[in-house]
C-alpha positions as CSV (number, residue, x, y, z in Angstrom):
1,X,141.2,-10.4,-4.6
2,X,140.2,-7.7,-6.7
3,X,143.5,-5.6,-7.8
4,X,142.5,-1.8,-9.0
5,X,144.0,-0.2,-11.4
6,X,144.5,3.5,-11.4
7,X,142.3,4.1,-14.2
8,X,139.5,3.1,-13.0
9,X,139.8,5.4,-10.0
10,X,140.5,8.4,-12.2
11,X,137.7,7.5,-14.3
12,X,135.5,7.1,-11.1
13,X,136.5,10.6,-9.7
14,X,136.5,13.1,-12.8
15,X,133.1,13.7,-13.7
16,X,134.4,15.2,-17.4
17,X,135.6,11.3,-18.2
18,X,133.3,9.7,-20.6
19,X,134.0,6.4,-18.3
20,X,133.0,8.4,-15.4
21,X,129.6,6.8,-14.9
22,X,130.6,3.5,-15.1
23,X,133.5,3.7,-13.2
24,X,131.9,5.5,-10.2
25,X,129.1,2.9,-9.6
26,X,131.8,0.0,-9.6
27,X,134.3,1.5,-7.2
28,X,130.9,2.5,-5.2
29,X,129.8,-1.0,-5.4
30,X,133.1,-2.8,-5.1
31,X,134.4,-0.8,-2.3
32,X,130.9,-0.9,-0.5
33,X,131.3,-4.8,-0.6
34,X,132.5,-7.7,1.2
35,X,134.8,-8.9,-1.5
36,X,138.6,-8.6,-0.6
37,X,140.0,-5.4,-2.7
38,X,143.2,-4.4,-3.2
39,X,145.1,-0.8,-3.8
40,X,148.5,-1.1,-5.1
41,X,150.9,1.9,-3.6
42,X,151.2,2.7,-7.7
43,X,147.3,2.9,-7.8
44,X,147.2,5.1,-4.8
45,X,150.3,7.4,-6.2
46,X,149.0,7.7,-9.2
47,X,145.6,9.3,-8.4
48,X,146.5,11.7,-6.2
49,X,149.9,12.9,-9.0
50,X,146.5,13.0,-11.5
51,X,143.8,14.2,-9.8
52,X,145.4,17.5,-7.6
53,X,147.6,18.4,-10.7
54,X,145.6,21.2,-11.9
55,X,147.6,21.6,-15.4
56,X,146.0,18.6,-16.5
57,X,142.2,18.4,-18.4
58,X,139.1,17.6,-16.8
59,X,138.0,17.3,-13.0
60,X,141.1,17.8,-10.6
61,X,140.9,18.1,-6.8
62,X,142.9,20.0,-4.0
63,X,145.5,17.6,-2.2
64,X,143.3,17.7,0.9
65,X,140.1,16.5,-1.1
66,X,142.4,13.5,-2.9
67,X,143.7,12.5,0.7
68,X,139.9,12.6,2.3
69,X,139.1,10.3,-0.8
70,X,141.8,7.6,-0.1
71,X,141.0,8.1,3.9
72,X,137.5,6.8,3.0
73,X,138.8,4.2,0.9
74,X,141.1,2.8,3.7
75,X,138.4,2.9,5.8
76,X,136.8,0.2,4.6
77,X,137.3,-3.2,5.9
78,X,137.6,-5.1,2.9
79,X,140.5,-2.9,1.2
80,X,144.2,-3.1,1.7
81,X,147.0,-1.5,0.2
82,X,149.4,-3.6,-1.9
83,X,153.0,-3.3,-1.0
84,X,155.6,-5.4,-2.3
85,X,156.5,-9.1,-0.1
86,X,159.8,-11.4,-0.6
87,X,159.0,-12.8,-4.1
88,X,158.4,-9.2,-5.4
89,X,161.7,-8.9,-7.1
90,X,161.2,-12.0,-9.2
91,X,157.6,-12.0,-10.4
92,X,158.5,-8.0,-12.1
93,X,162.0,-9.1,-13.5
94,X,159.8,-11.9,-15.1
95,X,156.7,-9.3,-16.0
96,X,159.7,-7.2,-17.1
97,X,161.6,-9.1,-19.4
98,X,158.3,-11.3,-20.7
99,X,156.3,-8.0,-20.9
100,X,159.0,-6.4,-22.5
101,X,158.2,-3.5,-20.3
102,X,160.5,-0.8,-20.3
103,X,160.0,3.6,-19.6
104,X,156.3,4.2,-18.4
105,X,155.1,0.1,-19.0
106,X,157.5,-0.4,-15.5
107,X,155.0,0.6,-13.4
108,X,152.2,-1.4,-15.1
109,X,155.0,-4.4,-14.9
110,X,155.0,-3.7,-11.1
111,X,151.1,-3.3,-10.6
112,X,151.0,-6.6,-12.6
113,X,153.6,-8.3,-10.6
114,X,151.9,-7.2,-7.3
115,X,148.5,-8.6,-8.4
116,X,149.8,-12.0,-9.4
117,X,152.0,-12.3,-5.9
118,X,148.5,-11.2,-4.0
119,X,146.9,-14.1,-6.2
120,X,144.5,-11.4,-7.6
121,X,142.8,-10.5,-10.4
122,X,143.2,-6.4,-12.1
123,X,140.7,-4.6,-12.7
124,X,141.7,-2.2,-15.4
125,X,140.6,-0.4,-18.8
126,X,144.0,-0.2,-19.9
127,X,144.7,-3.0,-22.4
128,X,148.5,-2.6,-21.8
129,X,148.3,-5.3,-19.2
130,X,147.4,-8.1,-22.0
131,X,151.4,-7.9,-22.3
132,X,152.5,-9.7,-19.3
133,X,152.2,-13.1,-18.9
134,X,150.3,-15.5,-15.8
135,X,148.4,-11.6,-14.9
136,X,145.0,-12.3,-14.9
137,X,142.8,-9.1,-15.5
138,X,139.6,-7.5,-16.6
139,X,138.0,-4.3,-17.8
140,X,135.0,-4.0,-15.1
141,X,133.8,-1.2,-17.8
142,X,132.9,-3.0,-20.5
């Protein structure tokens, strides 16, 4: 399964990102194919707190644009949201206290934690992931 990372959806959706290129044609791609894809809840919280806050730089949408986007996404037959199962609890105290993930890592700690219990593999350009330990990842960018 392939587990996606916030970043590469904000990348993918604000056309002022230098990564923006990239990023589009692989969640086009991805998304488009048969492979099994995965959206944690954190991935899916995290655009839509991004991309309709319209404080922030770059490319930002209105709350009904984000919520079309995700619509489409969930659409597709290959995609499921990631939700924590029984073991949840164990796999992020490990990612945790291994990681040594504390403040803003805890959420990468659970998106990590959520990828190994869906035996996936993250997609991400965010290298804070090389922290925690048995996560297999990749930067689909480079």
């Amino acid at each position: 399964m392939i587990v996606v990372d916030a970043t590469i959806l904000l990348y993918a959706y604000d056309s002022t990102s230098s990564h923006h290129q990239k990023a589009r044609e692989w969640v086009e791609r991805t998304f488009s194919s048969e492979a099994s894809v995965g959206l944690p809840w954190q991935s899916v919280a995290a655009f839509l707190r991004i991309m309709t806050n319209p404080r922030l730089p770059g490319e930002r949408l209105t709350i009904g644009e984000a919520v079309e986007i995700i619509d489409q996404w969930l659409a597709q037959p290959n995609i499921q949201l990631l939700s924590p199962a029984e073991n949840h609890w164990p796999l992020l105290r490990h990612m945790m206290i291994e990681g040594q993930a504390q403040g803003p890592l805890v959420t990468d700690a659970q998106v990590a934690a959520l990828a190994i219990e869906y035996g996936g593999v993250l997609h991400t350009t965010d290298r804070d992931f090389a922290r925690f330990p048995k996560l297999r990842w990749t930067n689909p960018l480079k």
